[in-house]
Biopython code that builds the backbone (N, CA, C, O; Angstrom):
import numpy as np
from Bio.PDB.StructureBuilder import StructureBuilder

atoms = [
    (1, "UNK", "N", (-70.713, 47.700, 16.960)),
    (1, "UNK", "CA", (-69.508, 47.863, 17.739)),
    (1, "UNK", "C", (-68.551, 48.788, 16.995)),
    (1, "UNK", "O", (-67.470, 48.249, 16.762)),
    (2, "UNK", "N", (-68.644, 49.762, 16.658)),
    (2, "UNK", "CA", (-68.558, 50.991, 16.206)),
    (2, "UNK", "C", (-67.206, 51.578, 16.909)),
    (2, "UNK", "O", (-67.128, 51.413, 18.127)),
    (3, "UNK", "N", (-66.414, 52.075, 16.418)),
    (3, "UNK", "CA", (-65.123, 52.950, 17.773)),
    (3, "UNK", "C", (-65.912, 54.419, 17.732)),
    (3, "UNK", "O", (-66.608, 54.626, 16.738)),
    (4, "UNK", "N", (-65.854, 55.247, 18.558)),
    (4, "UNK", "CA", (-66.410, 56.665, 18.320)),
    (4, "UNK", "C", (-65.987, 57.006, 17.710)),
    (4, "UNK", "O", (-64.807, 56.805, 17.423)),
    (5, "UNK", "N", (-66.729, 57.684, 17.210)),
    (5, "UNK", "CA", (-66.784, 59.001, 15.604)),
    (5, "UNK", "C", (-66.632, 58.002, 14.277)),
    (5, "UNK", "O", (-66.391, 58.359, 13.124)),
    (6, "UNK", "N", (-66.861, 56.523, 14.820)),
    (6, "UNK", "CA", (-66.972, 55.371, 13.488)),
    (6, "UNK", "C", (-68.166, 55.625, 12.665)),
    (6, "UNK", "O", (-69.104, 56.390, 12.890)),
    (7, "UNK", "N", (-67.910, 54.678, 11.467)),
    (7, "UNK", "CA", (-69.112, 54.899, 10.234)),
    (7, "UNK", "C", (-69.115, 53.364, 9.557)),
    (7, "UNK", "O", (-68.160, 52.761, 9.068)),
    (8, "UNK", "N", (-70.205, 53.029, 9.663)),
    (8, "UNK", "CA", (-70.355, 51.667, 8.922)),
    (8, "UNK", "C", (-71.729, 52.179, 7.543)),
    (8, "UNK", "O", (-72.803, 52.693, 7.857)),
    (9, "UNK", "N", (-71.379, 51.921, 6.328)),
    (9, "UNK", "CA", (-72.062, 51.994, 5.405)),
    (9, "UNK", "C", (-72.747, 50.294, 4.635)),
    (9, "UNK", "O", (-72.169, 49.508, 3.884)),
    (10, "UNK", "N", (-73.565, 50.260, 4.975)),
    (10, "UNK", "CA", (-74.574, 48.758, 4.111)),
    (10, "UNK", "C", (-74.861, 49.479, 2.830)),
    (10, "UNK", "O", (-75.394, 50.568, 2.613)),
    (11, "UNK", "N", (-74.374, 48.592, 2.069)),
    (11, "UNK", "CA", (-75.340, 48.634, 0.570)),
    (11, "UNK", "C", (-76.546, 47.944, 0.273)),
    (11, "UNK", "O", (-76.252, 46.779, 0.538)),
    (12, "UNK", "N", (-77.840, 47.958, -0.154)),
    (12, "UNK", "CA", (-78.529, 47.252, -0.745)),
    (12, "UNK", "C", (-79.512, 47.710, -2.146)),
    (12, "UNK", "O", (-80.245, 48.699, -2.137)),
    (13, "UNK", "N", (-79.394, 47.007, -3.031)),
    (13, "UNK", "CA", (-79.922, 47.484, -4.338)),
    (13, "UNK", "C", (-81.196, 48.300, -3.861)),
    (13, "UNK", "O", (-80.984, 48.525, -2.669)),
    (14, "UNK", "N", (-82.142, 48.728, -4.137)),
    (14, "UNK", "CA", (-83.387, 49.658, -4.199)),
    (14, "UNK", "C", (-84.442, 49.017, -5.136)),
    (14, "UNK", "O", (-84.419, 48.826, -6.352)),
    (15, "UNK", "N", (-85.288, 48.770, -4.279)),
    (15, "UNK", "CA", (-86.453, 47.854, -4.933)),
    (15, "UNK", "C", (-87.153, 48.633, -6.475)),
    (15, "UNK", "O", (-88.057, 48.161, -7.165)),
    (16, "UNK", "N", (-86.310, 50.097, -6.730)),
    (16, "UNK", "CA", (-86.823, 50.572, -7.887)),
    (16, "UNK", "C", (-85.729, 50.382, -9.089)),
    (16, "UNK", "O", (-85.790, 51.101, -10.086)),
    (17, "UNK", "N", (-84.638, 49.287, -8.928)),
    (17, "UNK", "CA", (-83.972, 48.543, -9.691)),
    (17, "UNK", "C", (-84.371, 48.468, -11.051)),
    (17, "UNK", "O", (-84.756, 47.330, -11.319)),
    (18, "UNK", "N", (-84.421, 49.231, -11.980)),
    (18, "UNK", "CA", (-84.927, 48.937, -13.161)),
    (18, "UNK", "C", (-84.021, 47.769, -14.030)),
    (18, "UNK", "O", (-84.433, 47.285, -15.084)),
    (19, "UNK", "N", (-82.936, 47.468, -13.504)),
    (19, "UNK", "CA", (-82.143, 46.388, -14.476)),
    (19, "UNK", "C", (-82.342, 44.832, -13.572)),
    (19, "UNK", "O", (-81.771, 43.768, -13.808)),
    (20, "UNK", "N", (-83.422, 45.163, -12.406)),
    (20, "UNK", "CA", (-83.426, 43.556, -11.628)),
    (20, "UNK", "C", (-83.782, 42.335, -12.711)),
    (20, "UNK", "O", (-83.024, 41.365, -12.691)),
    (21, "UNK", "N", (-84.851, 42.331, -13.619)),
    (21, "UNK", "CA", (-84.837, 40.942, -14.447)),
    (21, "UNK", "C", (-83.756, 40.638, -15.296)),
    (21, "UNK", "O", (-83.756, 39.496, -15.757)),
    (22, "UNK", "N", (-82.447, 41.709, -15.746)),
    (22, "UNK", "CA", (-81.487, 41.777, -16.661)),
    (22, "UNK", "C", (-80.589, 40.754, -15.830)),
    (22, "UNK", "O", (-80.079, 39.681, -16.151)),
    (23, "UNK", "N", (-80.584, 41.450, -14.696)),
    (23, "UNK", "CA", (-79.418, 40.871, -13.533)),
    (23, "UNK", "C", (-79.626, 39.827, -12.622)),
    (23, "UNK", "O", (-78.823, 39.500, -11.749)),
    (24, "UNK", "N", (-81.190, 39.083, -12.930)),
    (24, "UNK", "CA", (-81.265, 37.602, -12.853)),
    (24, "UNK", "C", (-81.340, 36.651, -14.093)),
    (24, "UNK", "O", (-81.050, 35.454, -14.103)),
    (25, "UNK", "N", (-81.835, 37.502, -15.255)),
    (25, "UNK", "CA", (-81.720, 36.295, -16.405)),
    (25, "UNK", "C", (-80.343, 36.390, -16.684)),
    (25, "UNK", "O", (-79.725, 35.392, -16.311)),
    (26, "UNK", "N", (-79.757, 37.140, -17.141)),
    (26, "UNK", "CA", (-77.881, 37.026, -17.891)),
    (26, "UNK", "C", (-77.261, 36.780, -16.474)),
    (26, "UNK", "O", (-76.594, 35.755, -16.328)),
    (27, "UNK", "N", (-77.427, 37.647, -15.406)),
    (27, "UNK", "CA", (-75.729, 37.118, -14.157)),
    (27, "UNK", "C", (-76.354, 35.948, -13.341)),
    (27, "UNK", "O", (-75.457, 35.254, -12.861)),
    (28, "UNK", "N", (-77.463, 35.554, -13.063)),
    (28, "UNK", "CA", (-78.217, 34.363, -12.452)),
    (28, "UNK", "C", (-77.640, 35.212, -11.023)),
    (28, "UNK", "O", (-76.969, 34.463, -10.312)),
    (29, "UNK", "N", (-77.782, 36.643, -10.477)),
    (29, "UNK", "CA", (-77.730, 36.874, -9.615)),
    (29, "UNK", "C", (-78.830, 37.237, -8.831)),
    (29, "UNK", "O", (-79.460, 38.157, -9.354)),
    (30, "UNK", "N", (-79.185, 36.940, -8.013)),
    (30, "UNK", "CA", (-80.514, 36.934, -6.874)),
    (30, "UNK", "C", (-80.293, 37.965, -5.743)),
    (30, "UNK", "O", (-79.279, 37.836, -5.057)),
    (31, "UNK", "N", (-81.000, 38.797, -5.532)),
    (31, "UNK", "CA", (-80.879, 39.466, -4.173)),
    (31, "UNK", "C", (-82.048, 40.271, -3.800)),
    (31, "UNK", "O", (-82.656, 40.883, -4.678)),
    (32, "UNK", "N", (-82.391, 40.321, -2.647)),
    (32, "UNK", "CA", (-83.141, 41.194, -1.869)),
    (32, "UNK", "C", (-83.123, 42.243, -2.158)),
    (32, "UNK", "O", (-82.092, 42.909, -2.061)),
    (33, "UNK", "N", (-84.292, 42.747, -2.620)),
    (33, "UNK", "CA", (-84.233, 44.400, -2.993)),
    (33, "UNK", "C", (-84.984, 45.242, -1.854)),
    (33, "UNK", "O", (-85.989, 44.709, -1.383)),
    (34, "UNK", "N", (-84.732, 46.086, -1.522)),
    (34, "UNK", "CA", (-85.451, 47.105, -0.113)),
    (34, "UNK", "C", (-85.697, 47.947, -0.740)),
    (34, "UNK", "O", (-85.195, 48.131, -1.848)),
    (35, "UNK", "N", (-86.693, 48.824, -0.097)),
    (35, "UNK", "CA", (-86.942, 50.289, -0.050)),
    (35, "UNK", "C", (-85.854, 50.972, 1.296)),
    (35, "UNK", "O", (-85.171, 50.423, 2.160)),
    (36, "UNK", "N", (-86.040, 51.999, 1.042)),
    (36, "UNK", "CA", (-85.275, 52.501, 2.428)),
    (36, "UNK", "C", (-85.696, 52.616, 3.719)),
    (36, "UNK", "O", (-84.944, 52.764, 4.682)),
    (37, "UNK", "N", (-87.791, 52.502, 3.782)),
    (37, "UNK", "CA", (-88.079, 51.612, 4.602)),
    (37, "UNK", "C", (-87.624, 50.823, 5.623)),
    (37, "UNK", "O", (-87.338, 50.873, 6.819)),
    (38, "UNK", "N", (-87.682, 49.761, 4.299)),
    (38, "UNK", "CA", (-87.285, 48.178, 4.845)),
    (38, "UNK", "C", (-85.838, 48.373, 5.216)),
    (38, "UNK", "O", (-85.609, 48.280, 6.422)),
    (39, "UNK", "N", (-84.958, 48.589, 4.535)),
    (39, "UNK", "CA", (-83.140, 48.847, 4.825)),
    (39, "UNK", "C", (-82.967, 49.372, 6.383)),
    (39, "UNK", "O", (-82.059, 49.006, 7.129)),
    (40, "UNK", "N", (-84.254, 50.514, 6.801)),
    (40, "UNK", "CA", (-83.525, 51.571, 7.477)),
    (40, "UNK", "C", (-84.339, 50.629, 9.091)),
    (40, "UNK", "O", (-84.122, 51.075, 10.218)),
    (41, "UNK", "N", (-85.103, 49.532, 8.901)),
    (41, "UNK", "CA", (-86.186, 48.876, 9.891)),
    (41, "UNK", "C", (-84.551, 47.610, 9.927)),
    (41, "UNK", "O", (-83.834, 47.400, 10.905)),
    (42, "UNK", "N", (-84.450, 47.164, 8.899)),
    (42, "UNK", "CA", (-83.325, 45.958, 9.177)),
    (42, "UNK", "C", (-82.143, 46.554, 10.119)),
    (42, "UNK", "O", (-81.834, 46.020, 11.184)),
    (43, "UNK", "N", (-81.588, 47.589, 9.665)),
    (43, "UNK", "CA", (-80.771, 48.135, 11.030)),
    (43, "UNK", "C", (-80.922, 48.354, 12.055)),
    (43, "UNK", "O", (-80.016, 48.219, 12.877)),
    (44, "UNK", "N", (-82.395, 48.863, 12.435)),
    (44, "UNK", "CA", (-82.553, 49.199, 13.716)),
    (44, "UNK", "C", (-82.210, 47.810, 14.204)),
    (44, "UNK", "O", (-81.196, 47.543, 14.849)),
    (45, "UNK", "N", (-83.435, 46.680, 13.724)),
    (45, "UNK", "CA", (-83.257, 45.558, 13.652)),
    (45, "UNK", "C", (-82.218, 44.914, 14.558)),
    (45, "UNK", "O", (-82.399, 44.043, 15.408)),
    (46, "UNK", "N", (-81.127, 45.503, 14.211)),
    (46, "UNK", "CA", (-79.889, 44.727, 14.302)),
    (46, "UNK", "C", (-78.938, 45.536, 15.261)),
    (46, "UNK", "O", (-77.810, 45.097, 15.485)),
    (47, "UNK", "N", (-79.423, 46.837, 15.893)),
    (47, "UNK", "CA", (-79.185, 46.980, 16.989)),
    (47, "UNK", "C", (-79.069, 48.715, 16.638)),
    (47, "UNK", "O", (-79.099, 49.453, 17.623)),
    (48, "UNK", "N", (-78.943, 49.336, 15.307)),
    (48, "UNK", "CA", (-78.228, 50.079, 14.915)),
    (48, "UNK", "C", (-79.245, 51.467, 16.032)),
    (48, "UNK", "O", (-80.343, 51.081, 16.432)),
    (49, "UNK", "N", (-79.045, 52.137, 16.216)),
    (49, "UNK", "CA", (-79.279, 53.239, 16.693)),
    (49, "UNK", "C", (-79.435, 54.732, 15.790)),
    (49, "UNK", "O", (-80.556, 55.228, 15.671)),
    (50, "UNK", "N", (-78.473, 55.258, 15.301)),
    (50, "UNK", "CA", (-78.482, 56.491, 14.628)),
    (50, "UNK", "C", (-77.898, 55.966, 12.863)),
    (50, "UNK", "O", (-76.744, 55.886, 12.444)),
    (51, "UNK", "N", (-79.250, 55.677, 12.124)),
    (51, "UNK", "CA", (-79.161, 54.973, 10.679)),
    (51, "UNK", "C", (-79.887, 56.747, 10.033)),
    (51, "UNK", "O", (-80.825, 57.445, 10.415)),
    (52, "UNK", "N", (-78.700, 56.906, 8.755)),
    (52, "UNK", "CA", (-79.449, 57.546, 7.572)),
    (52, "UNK", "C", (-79.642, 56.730, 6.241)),
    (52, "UNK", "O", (-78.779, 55.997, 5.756)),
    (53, "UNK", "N", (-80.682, 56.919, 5.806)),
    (53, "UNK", "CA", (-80.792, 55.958, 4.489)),
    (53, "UNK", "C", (-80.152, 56.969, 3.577)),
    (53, "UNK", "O", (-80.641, 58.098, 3.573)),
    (54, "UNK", "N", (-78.927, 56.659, 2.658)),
    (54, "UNK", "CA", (-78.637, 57.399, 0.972)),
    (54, "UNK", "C", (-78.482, 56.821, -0.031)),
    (54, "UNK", "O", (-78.127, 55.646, 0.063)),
    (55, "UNK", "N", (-78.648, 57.311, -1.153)),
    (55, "UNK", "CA", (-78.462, 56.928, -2.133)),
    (55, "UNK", "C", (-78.314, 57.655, -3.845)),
    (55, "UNK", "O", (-78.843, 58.504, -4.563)),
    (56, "UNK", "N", (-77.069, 56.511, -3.845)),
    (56, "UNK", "CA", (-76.344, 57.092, -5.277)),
    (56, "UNK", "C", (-77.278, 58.081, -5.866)),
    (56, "UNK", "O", (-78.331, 58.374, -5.299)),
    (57, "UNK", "N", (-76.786, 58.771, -7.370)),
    (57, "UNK", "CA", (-77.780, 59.813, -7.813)),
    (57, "UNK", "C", (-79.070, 59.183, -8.294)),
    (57, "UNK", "O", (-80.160, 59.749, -8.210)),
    (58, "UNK", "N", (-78.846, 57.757, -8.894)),
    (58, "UNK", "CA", (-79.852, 57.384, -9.785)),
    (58, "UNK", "C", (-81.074, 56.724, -9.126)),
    (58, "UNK", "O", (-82.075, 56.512, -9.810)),
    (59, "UNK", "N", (-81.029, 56.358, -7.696)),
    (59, "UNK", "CA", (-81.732, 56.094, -6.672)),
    (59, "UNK", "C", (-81.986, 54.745, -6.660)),
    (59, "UNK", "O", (-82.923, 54.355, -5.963)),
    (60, "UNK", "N", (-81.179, 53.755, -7.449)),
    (60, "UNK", "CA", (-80.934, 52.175, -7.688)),
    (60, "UNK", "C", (-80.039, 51.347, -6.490)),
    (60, "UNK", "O", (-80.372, 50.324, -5.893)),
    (61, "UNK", "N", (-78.809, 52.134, -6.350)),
    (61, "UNK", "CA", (-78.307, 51.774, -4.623)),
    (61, "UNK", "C", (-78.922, 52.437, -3.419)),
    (61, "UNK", "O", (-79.421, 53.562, -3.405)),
    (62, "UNK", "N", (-78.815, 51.525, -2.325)),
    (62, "UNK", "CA", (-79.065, 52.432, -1.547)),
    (62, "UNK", "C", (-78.028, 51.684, -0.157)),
    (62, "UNK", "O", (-77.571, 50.543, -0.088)),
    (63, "UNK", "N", (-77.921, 52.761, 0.764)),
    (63, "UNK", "CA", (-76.780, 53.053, 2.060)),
    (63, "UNK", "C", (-77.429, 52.886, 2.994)),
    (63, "UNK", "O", (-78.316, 53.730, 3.121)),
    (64, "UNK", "N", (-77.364, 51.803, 4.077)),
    (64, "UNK", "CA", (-77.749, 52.275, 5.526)),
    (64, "UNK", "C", (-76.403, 52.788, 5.646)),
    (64, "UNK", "O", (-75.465, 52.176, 5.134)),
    (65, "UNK", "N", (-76.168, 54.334, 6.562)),
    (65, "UNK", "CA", (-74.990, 54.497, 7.242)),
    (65, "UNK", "C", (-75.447, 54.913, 8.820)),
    (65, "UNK", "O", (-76.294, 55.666, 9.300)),
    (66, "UNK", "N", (-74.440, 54.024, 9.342)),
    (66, "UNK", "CA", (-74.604, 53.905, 10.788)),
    (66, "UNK", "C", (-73.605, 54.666, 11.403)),
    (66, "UNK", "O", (-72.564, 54.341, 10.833)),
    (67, "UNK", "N", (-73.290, 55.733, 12.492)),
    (67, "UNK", "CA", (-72.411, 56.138, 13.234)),
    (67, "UNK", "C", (-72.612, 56.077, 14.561)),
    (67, "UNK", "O", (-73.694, 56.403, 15.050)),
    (68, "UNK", "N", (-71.492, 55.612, 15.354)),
    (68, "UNK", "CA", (-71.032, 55.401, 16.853)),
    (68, "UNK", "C", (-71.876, 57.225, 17.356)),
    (68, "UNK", "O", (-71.820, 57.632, 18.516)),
]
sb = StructureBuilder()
sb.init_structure("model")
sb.init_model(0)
sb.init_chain("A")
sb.init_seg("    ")
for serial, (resi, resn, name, xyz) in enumerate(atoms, 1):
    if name == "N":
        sb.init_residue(resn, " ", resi, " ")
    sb.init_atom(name, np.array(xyz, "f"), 0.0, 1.0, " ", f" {name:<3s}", serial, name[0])
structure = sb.get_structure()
């Protein structure tokens, strides 16, 4: 539900996470890691229509961005 010319950006880590066992043994933090794949299938998913997958330089985050 987008207004025109809107932008919704999702974050999700990148299943090529090289610090994922750091950032469950020391922060006891847990999360779903995607490829951009999987990220860019969960949006459609969810209704999204016009999804680009990006990501930061180091290729560890990654962006669904969705526009109206």
């Amino acid at each position: 539900m987008l207004a025109p010319g809107g932008m919704l950006a999702v974050g999700n880590f990148s299943s090529r996470n090289t610090s994922r066992n750091w950032m469950e043994l020391f922060g006891e933090w847990y999360m779903e890691h995607r490829d951009g794949d999987e990220l860019s299938r969960l949006a459609r998913d969810a209704g999204a229509s016009n999804v680009e997958i990006v990501s930061e330089a180091q290729g560890i985050q990654l962006f669904a961005v969705v526009r109206a």
